[in-house]
C-alpha positions in Angstrom: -49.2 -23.2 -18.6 -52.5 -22.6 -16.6 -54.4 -22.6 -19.1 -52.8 -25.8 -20.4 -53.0 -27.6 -17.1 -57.0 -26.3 -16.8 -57.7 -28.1 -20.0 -59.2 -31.7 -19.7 -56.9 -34.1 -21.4 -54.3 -31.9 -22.0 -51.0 -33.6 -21.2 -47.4 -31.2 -21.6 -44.1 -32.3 -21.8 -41.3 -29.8 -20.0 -38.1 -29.6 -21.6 -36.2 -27.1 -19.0 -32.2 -27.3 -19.7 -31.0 -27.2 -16.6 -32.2 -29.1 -13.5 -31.9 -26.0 -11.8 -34.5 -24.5 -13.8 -36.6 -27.9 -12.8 -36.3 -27.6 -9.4 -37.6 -23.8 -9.6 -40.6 -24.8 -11.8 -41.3 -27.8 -9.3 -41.4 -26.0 -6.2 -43.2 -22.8 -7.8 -45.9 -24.7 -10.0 -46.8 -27.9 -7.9 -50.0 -28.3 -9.0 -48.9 -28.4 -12.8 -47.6 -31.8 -11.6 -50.8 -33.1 -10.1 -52.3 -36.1 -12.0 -49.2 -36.3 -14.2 -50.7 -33.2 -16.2 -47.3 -31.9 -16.9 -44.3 -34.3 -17.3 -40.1 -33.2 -17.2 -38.6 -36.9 -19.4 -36.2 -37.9 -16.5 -33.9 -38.9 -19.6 -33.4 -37.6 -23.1 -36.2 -38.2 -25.2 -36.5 -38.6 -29.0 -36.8 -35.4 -29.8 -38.1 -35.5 -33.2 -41.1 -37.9 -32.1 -42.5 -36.1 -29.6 -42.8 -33.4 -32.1 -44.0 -35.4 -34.3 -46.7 -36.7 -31.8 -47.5 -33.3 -30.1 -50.5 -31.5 -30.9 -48.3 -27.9 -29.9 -44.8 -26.8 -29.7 -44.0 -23.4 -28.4 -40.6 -23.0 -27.7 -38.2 -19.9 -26.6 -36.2 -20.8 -30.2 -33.9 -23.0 -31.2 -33.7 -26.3 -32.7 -36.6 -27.7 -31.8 -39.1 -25.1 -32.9 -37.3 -24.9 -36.5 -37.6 -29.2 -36.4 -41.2 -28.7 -35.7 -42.4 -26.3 -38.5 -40.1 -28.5 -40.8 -42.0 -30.9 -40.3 -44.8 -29.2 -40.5 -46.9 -31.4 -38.1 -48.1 -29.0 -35.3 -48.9 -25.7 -35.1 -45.6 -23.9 -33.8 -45.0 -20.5 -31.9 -41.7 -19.0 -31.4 -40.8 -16.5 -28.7 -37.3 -15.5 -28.6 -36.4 -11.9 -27.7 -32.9 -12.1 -30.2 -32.6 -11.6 -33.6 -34.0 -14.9 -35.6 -31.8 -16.2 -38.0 -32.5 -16.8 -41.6 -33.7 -20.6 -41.1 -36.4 -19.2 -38.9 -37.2 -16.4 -41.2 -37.4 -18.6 -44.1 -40.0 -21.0 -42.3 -41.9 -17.6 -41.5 -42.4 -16.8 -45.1 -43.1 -19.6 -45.6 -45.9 -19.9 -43.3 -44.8 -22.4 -41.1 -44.0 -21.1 -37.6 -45.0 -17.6 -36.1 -42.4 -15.6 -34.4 -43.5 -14.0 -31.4 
């Protein structure tokens, strides 16, 4: 997320699920937050267009990294310290998404 946030015109888009978790990030990270360089969606978001318009997903797994090398729009990376199941493993093979 450094790195991110030290890259001119770079914008990311936090999707932490619990506000908890926001509240941590926020108070830990301010300066992501400076110059609206790193946004959290203060309401659900359409979650297949913002992958669709991202440039970048990495995700800790799930649904949304598999949607993303579906569609094969962005460049995806998975880390997820669990056992992948077989839709994740197929869109490995397939070249889609790497697992980290």
């Amino acid at each position: 997320m450094n790195r991110v946030c030290e890259t001119p015109g770079v914008k990311a888009v936090l999707l932490p699920p619990q506000q908890t978790q926001e509240a941590h990030i926020k108070a830990n990270w301010p300066q992501w937050f400076e110059g609206a360089r790193v946004i959290i969606p203060k309401e659900a978001v359409d979650g297949l267009n913002l992958l669709w318009y991202s440039d970048l997903v990495v995700s800790g797994g799930g649904t949304m990294n598999r949607e993303a090398a579906a569609l094969g729009a962005v460049p995806r990376v998975q880390h997820f310290p669990g056992q992948e199941r077989r839709g994740g493993r197929q869109l490995q093979s397939e070249g889609k998404m790497v697992l980290d």
